[in-house]
C-alpha positions in Angstrom: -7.0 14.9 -16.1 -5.4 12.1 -14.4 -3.0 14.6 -12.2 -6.4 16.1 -11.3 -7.7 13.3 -10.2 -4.9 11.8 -8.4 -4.4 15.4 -6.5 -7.9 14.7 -5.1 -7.4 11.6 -4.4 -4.5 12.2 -2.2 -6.7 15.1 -0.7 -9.1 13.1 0.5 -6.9 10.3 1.9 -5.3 13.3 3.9 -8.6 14.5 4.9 -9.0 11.0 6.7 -6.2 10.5 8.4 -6.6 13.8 9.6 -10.4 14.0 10.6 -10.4 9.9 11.7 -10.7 10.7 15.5 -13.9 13.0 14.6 -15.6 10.4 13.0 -17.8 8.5 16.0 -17.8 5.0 13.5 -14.2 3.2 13.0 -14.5 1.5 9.7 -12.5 -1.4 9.7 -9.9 -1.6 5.9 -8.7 -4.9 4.5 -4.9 -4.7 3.6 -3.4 -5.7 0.2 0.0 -7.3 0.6 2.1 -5.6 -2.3 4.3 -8.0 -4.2 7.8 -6.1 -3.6 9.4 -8.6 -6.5 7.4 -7.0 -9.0 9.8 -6.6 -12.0 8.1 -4.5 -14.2 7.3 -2.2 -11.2 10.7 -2.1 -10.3 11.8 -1.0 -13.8 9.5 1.9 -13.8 10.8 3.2 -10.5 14.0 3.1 -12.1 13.4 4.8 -15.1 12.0 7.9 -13.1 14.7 8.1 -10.6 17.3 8.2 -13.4 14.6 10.6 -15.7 13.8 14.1 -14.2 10.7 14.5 -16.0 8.7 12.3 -13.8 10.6 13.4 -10.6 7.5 16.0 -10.3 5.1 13.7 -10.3 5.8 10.2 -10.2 2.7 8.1 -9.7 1.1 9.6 -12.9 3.8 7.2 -15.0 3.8 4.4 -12.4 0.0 3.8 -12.0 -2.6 2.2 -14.5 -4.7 4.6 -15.9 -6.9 2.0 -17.3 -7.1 -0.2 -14.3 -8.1 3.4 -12.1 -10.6 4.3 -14.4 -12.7 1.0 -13.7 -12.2 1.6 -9.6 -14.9 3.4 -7.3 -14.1 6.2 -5.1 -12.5 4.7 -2.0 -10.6 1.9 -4.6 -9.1 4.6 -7.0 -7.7 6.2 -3.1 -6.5 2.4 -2.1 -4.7 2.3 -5.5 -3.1 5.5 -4.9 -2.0 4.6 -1.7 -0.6 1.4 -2.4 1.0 2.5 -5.7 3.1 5.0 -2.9 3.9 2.4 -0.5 5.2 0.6 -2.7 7.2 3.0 -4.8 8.6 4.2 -1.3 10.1 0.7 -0.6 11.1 -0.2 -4.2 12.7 3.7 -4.2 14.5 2.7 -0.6 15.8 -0.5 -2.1 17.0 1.3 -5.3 19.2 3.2 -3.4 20.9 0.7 -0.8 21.6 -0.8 -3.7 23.3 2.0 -5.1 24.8 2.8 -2.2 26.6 -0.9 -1.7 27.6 -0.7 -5.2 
């Protein structure tokens, strides 16, 4: 259920970006400012670089399931796209670290 969801979810984020120019209102979106030193978050990230059974599908084990239940539409889409933002730049980190190392 919650792959379903977040599928269309990311569907209908894509089917913004790609249909904004059509639209003849802009809406204007407030920006959350993602706490990078998130430990916890950071640990996760970890754990499904170095397990292979997340690498399909990552942001069903790093994203609340609880916490994007209780969101409406357009939240449970900010969630989404903030949980992969920020997986992007804790991933990036990850591996200049492993890289200096």
């Amino acid at each position: 259920m919650k792959s379903d969801l977040l599928k269309a979810l990311a569907l209908r984020a894509k089917n913004r970006l790609i249909n904004r120019n059509n639209k003849e209102v802009n809406k204007t979106a407030s920006v959350k400012i993602i706490n990078d030193s998130d430990e916890e978050f950071y640990q996760k990230v970890r754990s499904v670089l170095a397990n292979d059974d997340y690498s399909l599908s990552p942001m069903k084990f790093l994203m609340d399931e609880n916490r994007l239940m209780k969101l409406d539409s357009a939240g449970k889409e900010r969630y989404l796209l903030e949980t992969i933002d920020k997986y992007n730049k804790v991933k990036a980190k990850i591996e200049k670290e492993n890289k200096i190392c």
